[in-house]
matplotlib code that plots the C-alpha trace (Angstrom):
import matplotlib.pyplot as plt

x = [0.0, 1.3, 2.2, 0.6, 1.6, -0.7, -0.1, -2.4, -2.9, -4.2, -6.2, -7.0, -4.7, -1.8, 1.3, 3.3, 1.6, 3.5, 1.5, 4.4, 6.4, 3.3, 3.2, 6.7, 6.3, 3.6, 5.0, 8.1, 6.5, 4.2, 7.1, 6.2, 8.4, 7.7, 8.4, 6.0, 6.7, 4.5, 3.7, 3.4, -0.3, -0.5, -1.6, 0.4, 1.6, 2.1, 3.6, 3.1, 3.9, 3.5, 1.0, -2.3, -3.7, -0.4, -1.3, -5.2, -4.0, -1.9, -4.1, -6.2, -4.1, -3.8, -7.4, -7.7, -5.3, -6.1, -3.0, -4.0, -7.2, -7.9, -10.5, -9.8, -8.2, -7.6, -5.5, -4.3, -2.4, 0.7, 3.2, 5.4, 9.7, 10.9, 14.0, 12.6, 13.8, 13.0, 10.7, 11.9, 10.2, 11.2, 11.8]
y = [0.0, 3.3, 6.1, 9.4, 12.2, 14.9, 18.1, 19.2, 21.9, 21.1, 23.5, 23.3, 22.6, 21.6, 23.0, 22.4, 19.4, 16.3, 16.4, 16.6, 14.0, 11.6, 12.3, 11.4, 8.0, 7.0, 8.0, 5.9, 2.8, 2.6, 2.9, 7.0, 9.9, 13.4, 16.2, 18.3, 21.9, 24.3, 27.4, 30.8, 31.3, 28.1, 25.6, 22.5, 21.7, 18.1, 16.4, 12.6, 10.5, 6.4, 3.7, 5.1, 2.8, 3.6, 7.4, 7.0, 5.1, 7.6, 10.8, 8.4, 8.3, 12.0, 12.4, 10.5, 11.8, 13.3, 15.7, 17.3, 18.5, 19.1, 21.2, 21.3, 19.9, 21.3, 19.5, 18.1, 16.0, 16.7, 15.5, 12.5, 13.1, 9.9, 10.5, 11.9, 8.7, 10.0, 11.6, 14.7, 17.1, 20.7, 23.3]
z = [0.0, -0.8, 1.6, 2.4, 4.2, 6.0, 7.7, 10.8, 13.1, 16.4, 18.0, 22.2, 25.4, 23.4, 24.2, 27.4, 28.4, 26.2, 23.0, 20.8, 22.6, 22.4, 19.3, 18.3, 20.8, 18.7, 15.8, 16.1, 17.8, 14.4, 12.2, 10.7, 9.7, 10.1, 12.6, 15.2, 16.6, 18.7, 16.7, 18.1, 18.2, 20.9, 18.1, 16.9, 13.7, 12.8, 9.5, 9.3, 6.4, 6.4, 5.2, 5.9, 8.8, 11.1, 10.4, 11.1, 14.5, 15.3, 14.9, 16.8, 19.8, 19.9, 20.0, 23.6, 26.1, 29.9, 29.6, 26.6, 24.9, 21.3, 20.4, 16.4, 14.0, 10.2, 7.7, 4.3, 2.6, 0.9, -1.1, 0.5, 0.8, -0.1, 1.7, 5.2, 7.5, 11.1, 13.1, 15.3, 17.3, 16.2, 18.5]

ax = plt.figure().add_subplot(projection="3d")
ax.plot(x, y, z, "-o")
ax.set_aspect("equal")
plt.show()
C-alpha cells in the first residue's frame, strides 16, 4: 500500500503538556516519519507520512489523552519526501 503524508494543526490545550512528545512516541512505535513543533499562536503543527492505517491510528491516539485536549483539528495531505527517515520534534 502506498504512503501518504498529511499536515495538521491542532487547536486546544496543546502545548506544554506532552502532545508533541506523544506524538513522536507514537510515531516511532508505528514505524512513521515526520516532525511536530509548537507554533506561536498556541496551536500544533504536525507532519506525518507512512501507510495510511499507522497514520489513522496515530491521529487516533492523539485524539484521547487526559494531559491534553484538542478542540480542532484542520489539515491536508501533501506531497510525501521519499528520503525523510525520522521523526523529530522541532523546537
Amino acid at each position: 500500500m502506498a504512503e501518504v503524508r498529511r499536515r495538521l494543526n491542532f487547536r486546544g490545550r496543546v502545548q506544554g503538556v506532552g502532545f508533541r512528545y506523544k506524538a513522536k512516541y507514537l510515531a516511532k512505535s508505528m514505524g512513521l516519519t515526520g516532525w511536530v513543533r509548537n507554533e506561536m499562536d498556541g496551536t500544533v503543527t504536525l507532519a506525518i507520512q507512512g501507510r495510511p492505517q499507522p497514520v489513522d491510528k496515530l491521529l487516533q491516539g492523539l485524539n484521547h489523552d487526559s494531559f491534553f485536549e484538542v478542540d480542532w483539528v484542520e489539515g491536508k495531505d501533501i506531497p510525501v519526501e521519499e528520503e525523510e527517515k525520522s521523526y523529530k520534534v522541532l523546537m
